[in-house]
N, C-alpha and C positions, 0 to 999 in steps of 0.2 A: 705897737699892736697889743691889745687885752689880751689875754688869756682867759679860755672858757673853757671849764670842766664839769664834770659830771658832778653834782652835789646828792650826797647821800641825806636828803632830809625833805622831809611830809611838805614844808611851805618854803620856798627860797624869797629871797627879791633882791634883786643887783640892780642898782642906780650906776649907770655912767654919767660921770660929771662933767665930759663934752659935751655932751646931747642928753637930751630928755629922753633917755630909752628907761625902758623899766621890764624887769623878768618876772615873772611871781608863778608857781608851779603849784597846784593842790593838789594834794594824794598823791603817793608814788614818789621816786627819785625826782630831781629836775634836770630836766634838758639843761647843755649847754645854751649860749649863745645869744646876742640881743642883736647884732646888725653886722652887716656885711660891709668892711672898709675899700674902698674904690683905690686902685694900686695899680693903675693902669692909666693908657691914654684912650679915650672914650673917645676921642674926635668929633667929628660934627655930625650931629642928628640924633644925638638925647638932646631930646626938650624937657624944659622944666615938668617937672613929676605931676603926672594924674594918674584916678584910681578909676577908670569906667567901673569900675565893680558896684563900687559909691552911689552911684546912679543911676543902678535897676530898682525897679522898682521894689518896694518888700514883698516877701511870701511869708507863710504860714511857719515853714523854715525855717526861719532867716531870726524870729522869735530867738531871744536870749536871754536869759534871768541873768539879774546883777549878783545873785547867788551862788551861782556857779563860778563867776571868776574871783569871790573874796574879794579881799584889799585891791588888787589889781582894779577892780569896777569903776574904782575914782579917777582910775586913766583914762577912762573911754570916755569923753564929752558928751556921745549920745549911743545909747546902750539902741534905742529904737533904728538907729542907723546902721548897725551890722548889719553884715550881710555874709550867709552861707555862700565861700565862693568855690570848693573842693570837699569830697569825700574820698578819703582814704582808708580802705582799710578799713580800720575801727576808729581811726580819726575824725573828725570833723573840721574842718577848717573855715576859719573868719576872717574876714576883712573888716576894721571897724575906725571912725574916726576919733583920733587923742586929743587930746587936748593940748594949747598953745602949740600947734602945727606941727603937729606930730600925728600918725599913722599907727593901727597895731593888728598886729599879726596873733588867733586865739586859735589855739589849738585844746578841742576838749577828746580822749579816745575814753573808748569805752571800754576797752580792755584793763586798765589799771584805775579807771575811775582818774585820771587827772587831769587838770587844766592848767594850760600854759599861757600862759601874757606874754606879749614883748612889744613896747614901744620904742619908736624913736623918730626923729627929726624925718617929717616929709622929703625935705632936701635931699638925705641920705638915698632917696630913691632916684633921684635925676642919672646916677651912673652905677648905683649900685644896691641892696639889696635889704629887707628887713624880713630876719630869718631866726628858725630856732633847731638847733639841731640835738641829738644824740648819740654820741657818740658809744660805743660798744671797745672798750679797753682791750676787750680781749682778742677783738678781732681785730683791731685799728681799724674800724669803719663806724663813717657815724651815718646817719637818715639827714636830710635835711628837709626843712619845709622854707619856701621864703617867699615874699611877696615882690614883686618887680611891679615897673609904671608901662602904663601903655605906651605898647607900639613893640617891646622885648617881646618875643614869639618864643626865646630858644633862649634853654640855661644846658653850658657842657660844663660837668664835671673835671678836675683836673685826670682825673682816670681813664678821660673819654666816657662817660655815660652822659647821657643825651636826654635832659628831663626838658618836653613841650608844658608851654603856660599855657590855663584857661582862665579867665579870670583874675588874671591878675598875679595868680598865683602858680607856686610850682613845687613838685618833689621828686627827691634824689634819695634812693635806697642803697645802701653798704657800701657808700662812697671812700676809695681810698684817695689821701692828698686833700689840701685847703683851701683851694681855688674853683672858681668856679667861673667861668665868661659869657656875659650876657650878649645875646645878637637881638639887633633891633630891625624893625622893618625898614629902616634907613639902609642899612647894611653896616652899621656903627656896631663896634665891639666893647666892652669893657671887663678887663680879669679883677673881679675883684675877691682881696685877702681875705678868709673867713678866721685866721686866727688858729693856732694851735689848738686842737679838740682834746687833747689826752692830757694828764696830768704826767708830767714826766720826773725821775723818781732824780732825788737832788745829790 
């Protein structure tokens, strides 16, 4: 299981050399976190990963400068195909296609002025999750944002908090514990590991 911490610096970028995930953060700290590992038994009724998100049409919205994500921009295959799929808060949240079959998850807030990337493997959506969290040291609670495949209605926290998808997408606010279990309209469950959030002192 990786370990994902909170990086004190203006641009990050973590390549996993399983998967084609990629993090890159502008302005401000970086979020932990590039994908949710599947730790469970998912049983029958995840189907192979789709994004209806993908497939609405564009809006005026939906608009995103290759600007805005720096370096990260050369992940997205087609910058005209995001698509605004959540507003948070001062977040804004994307859905956008990567490249060699891969999916990513953009987080731009306006509160710190930063932008988060996170790619990885489509696949990785079949039972489990393409997310980017932050974590808060102080409190042991991180935020999480992450994008699930159709058909997952419902993400529970290991805490018991109860974050509904629109979209595609989902988030979870002052989350204690690493777990997270997807329910699908099948009635199919999967807990999948999001990895130690905290840097723990050696």
């Amino acid at each position: 299981m990786r370990k994902r911490y909170w990086l004190p610096v203006s641009i990050a970028l973590a390549l996993a050399a399983a998967v084609a995930a990629v993090l890159v953060s502008i302005g401000g700290a970086a979020p932990s976190g590039n994908r949710g590992r599947y730790s469970g038994n998912a049983g029958p009724g995840f189907a192979p990963a789709t994004l209806a998100i993908l497939s609405r049409p564009a809006t005026p919205l939906d608009a995103l400068a290759g600007g805005a994500l720096g370096p990260a921009a050369s992940n997205v295959s087609n910058l005209n195909a995001a698509r605004l799929a959540a507003i948070d808060g001062t977040q804004r949240i994307f859905v956008a296609p990567g490249r060699n079959e891969t999916d990513c998850l953009i987080v731009i807030d306006a509160a710190d002025k930063s932008t988060t990337v996170d790619c990885a493997d489509t696949s990785t959506l079949v039972s489990g999750t393409i997310y980017i969290s932050i974590p808060n040291s102080a409190a042991r609670t991180e935020d999480i944002v992450g994008i699930v495949s159709d058909g997952v209605w419902q993400v529970v926290a290991s805490d018991g908090q109860v974050g509904s998808v629109k979209h595609n997408v989902f988030t979870l606010h002052q989350v204690r514990g690493q777990t997270v279990t997807l329910s699908n309209s099948a009635g199919a469950k999967s807990v999948v590991d999001l990895g130690s959030q905290f840097l723990e002192p050696k």
